[in-house]
DSSP file (Angstrom, degrees, kcal/mol; ACC not computed):
  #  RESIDUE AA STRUCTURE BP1 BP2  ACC     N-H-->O    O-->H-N    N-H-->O    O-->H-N    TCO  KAPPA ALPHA  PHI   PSI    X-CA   Y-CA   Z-CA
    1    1 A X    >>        0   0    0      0, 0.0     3,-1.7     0, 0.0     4,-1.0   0.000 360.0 360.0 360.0 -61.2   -0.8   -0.5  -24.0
    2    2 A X  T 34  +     0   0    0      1,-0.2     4,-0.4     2,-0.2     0, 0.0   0.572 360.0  64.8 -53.2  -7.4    2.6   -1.0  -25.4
    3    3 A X  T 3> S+     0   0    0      2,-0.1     4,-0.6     1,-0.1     3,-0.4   0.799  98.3  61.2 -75.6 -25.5    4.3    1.3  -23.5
    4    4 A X  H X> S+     0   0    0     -3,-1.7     4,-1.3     1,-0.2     3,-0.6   0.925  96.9  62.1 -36.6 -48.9    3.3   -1.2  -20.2
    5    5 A X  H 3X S+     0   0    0     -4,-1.0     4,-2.6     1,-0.3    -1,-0.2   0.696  87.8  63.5 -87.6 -22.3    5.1   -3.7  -21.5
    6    6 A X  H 3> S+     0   0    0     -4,-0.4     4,-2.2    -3,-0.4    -1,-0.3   0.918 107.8  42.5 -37.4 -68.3    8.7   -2.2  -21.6
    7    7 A X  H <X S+     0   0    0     -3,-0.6     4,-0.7    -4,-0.6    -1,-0.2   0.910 115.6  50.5 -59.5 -29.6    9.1   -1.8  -17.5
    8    8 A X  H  X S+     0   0    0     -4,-1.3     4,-1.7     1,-0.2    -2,-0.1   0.972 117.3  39.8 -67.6 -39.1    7.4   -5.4  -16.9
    9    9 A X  H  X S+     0   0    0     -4,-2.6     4,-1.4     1,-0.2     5,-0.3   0.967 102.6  66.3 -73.8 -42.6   10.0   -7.3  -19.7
   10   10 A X  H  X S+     0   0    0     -4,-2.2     4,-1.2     2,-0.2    -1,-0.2   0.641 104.4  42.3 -55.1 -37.5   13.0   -5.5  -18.9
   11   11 A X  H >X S+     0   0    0     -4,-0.7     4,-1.3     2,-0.2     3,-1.3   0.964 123.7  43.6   8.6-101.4   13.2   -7.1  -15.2
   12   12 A X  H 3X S+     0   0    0     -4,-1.7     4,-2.0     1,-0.3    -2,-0.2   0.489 110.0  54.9  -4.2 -75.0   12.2  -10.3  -16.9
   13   13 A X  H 3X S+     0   0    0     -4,-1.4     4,-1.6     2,-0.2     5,-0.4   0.639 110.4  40.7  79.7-100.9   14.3   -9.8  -19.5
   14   14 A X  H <X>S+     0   0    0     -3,-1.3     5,-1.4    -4,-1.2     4,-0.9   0.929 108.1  64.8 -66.5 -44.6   17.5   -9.4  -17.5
   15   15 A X  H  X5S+     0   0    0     -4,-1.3     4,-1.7     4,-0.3    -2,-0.2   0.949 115.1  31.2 -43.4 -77.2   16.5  -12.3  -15.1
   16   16 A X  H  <5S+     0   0    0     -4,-2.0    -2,-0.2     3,-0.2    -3,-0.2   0.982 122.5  40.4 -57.2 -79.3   16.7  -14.6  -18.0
   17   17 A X  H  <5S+     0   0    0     -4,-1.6    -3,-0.2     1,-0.3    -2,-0.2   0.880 132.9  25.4 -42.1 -75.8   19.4  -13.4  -20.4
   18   18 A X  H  <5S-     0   0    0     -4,-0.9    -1,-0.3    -5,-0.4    -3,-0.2   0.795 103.3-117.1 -67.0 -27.8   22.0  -12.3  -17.2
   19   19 A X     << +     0   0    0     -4,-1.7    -4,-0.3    -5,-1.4    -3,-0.2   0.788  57.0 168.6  90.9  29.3   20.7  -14.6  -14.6
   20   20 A X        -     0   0    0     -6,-0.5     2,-0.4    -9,-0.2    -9,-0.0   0.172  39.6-110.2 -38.6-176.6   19.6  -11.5  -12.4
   21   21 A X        -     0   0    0      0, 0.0     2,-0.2     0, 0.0    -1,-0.1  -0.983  17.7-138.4 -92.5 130.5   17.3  -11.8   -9.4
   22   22 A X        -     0   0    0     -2,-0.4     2,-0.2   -10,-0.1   -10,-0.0  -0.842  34.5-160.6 -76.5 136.1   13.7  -10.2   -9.9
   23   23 A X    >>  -     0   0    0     -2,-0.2     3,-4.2     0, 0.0     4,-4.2  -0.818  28.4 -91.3-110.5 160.9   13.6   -8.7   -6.3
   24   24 A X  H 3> S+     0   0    0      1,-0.3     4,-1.9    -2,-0.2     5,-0.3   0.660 120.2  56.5 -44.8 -27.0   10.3   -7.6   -4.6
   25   25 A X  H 34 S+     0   0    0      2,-0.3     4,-0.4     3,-0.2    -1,-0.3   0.482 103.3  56.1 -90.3 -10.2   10.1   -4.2   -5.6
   26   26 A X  H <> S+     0   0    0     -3,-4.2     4,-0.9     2,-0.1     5,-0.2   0.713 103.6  50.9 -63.2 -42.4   10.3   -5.2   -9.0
   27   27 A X  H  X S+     0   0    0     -4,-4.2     4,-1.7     2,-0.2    -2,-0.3   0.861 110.8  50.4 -82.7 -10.6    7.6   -7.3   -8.8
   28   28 A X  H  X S+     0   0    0     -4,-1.9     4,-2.0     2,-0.1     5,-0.5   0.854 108.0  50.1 -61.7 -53.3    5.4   -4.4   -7.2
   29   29 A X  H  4 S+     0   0    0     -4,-0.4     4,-0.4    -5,-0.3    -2,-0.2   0.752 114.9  50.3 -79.5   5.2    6.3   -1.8   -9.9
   30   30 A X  H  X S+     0   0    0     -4,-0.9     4,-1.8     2,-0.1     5,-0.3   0.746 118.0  36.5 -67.9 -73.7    5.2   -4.9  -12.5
   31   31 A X  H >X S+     0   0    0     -4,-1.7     4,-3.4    -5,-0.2     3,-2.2   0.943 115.6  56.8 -41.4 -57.5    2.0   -5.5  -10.8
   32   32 A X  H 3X S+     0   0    0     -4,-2.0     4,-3.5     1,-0.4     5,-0.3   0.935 115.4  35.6 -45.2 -52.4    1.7   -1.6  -10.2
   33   33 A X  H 34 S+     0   0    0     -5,-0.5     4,-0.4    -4,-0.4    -1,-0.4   0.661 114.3  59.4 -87.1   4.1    2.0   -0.7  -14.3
   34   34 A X  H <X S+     0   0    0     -3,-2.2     4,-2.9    -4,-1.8     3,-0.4   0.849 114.3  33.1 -76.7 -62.5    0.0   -3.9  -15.0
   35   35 A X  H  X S+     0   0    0     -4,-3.4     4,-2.4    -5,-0.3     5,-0.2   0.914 119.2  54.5 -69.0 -33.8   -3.1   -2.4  -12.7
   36   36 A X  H  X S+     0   0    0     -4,-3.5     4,-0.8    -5,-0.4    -1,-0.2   0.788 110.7  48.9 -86.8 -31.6   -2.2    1.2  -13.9
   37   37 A X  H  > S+     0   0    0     -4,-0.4     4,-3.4    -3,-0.4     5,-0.5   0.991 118.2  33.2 -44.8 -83.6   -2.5   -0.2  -17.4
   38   38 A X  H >X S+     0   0    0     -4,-2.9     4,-1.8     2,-0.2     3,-1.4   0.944 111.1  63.3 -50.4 -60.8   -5.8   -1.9  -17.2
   39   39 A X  H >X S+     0   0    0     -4,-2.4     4,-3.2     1,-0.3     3,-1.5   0.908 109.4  37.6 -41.2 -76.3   -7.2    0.4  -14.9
   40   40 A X  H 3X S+     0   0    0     -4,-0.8     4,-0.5     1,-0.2    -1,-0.3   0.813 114.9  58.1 -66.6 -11.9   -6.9    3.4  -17.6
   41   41 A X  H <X S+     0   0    0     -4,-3.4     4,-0.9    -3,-1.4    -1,-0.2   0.647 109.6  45.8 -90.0   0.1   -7.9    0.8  -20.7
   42   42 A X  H <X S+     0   0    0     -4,-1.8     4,-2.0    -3,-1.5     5,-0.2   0.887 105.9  55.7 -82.4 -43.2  -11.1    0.2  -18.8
   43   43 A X  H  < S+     0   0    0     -4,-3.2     4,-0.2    -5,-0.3    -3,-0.1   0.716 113.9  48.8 -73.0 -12.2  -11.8    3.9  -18.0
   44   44 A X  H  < S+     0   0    0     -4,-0.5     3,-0.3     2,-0.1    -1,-0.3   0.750 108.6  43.9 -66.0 -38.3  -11.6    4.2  -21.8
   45   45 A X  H  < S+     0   0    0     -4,-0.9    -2,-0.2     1,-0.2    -3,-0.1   0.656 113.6  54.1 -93.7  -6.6  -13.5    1.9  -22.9
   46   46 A X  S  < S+     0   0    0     -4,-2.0     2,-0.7    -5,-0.1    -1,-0.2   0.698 100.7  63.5 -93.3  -1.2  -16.2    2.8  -20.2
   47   47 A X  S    S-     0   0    0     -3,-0.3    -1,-0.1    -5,-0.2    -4,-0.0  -0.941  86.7-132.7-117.2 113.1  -16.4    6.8  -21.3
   48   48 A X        -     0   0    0     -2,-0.7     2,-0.3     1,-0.1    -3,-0.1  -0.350  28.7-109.9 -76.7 157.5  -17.8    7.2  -24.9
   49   49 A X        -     0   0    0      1,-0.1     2,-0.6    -5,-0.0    -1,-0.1  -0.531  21.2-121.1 -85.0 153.4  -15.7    9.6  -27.2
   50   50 A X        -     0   0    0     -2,-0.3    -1,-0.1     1,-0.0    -2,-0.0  -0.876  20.0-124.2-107.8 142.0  -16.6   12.6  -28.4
   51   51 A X              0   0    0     -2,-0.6    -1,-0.0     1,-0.2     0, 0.0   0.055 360.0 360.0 -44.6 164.4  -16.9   13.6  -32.1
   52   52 A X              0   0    0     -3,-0.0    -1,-0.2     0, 0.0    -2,-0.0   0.178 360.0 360.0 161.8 360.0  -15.2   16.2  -33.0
């Protein structure tokens, strides 16, 4: 989960601190590791582990 959060802030991040622009294709590859995130902590919590 903490490896998401790295691409989303850095954007962010720069925006603020330097006074970039977030342009659209940053905010697709946010949304994009935001669903790619959830997506694979849902498919975890929805497949039980096995011992071993």
């Amino acid at each position: 989960m903490t490896s998401g959060i790295e691409p989303i802030l850095n954007p962010v991040l720069a925006a603020i601190i330097c006074g970039e622009t977030i342009g659209p294709m940053s905010l697709a590859g946010g949304v994009l590791v935001v669903c790619s995130v959830l997506g694979y902590s849902l498919s975890q919590i929805k497949q039980p582990s096995v011992p071993g």
